[in-house]
C-alpha atoms as a printed R data frame, in Angstrom:
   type eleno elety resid chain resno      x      y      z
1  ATOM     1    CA   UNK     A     1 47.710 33.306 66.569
2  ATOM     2    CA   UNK     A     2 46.153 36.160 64.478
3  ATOM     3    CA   UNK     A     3 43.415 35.812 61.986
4  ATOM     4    CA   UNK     A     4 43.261 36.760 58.173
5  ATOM     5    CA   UNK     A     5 41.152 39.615 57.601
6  ATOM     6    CA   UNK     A     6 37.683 38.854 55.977
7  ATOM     7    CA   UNK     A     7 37.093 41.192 52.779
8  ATOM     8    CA   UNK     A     8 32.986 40.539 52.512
9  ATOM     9    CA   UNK     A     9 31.729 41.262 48.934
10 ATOM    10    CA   UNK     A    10 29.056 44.070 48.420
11 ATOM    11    CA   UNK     A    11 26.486 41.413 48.419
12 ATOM    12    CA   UNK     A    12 27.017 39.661 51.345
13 ATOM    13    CA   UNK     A    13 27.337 43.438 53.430
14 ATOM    14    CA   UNK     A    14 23.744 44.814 51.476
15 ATOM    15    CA   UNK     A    15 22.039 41.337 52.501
16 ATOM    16    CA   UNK     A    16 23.396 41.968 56.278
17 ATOM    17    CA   UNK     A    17 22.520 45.760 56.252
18 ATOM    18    CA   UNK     A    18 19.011 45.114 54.498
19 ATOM    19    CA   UNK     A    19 18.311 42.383 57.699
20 ATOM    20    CA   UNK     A    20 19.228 45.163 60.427
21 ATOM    21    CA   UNK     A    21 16.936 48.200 58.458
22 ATOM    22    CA   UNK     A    22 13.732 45.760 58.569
23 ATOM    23    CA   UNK     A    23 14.131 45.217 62.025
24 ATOM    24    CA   UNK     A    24 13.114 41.706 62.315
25 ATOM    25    CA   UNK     A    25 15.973 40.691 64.200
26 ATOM    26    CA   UNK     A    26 18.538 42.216 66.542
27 ATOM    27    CA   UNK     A    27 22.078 43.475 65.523
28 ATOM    28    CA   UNK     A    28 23.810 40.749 67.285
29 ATOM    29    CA   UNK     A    29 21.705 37.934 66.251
30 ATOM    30    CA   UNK     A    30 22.100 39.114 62.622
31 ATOM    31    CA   UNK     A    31 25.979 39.118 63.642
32 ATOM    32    CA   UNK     A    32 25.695 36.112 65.197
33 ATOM    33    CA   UNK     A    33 24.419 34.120 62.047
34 ATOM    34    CA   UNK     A    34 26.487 35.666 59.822
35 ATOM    35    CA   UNK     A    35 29.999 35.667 61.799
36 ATOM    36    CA   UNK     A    36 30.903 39.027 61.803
37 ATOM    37    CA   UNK     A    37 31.035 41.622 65.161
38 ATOM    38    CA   UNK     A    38 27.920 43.351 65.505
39 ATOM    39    CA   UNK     A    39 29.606 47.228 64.479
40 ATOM    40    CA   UNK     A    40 30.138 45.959 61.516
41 ATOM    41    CA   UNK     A    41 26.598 45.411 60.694
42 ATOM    42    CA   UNK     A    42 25.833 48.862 62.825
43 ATOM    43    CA   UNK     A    43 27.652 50.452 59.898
44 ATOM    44    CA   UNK     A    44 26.621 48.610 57.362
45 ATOM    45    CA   UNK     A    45 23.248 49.531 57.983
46 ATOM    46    CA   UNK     A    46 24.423 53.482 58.860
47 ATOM    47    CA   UNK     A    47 25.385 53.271 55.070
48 ATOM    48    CA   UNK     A    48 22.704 51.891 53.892
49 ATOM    49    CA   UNK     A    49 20.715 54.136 55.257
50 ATOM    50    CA   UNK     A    50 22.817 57.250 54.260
51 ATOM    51    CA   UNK     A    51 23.826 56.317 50.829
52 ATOM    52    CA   UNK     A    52 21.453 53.678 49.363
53 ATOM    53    CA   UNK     A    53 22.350 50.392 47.663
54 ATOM    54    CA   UNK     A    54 25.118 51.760 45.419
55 ATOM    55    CA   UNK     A    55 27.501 51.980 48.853
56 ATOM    56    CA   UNK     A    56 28.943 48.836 48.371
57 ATOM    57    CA   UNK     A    57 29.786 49.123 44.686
58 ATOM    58    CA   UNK     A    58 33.736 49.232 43.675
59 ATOM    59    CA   UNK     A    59 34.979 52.456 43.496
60 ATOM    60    CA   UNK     A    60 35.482 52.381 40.105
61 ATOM    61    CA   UNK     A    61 31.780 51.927 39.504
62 ATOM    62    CA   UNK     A    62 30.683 54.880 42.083
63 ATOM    63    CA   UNK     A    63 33.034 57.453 40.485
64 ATOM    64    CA   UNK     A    64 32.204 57.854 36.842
65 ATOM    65    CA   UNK     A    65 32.236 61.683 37.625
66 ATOM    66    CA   UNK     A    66 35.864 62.232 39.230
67 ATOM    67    CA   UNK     A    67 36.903 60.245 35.601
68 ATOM    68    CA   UNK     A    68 34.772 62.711 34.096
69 ATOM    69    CA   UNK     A    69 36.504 65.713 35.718
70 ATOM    70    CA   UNK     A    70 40.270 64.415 35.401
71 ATOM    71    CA   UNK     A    71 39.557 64.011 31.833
72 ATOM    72    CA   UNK     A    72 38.272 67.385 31.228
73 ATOM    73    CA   UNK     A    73 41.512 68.602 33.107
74 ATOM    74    CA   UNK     A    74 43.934 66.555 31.483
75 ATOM    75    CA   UNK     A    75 42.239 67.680 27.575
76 ATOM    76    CA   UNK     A    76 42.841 71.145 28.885
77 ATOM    77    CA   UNK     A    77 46.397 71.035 30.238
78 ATOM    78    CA   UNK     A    78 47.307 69.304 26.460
79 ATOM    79    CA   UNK     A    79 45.252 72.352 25.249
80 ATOM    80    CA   UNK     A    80 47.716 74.989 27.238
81 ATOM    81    CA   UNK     A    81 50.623 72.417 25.973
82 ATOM    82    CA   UNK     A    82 49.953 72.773 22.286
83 ATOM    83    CA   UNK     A    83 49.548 76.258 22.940
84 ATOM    84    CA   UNK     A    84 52.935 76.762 24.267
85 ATOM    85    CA   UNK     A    85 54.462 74.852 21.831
86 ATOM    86    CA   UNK     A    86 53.299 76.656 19.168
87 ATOM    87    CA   UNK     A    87 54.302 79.860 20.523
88 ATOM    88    CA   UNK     A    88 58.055 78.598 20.828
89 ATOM    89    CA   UNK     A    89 57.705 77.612 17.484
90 ATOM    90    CA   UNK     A    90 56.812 80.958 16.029
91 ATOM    91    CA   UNK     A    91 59.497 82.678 18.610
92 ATOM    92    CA   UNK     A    92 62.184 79.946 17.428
93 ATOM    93    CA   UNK     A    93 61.750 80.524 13.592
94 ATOM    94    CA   UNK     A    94 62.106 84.634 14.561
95 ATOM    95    CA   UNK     A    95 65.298 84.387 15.864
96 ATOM    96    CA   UNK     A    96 66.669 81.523 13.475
């Protein structure tokens, strides 16, 4: 028999990675209590350490900057659009 996978929420992963960076209590009894393999709370804490609290936010939270970026890129390729369409405008009333 094969289990479901567990999808822990950002909450439950920052309280598990916040136990291992104090130190108080091993890796494996931290796993231990909270049912999960001990590399999971190794990396947990790895990201917690290397990115701060925001690591366990959606993606759609963390990235406000790619949105940012794509918009900027698709306002510009509607810019080159209008552009073009103007131009076979003015080239389609010459020859008409």
């Amino acid at each position: 028999m094969s289990r479901k996978r567990r999808q822990h929420e950002a909450q439950f992963k920052f309280k598990g990675a916040l136990e291992a960076v104090r130190g108080l209590k091993t890796v494996s009894q931290i796993a231990s209590e909270h049912q999960v393999h001990p590399n999971l709370v190794s990396g947990w804490k790895k990201q917690l350490l290397d990115e701060g609290p925001t690591v366990f936010s959606r993606a759609a939270v963390r990235h406000p900057l790619d949105q940012a970026v794509r918009e900027a890129e698709l306002y510009e390729q509607i810019g080159r659009l209008k552009m073009e369409l103007e131009w076979l405008k003015k080239k389609a009333a010459s020859v008409a």
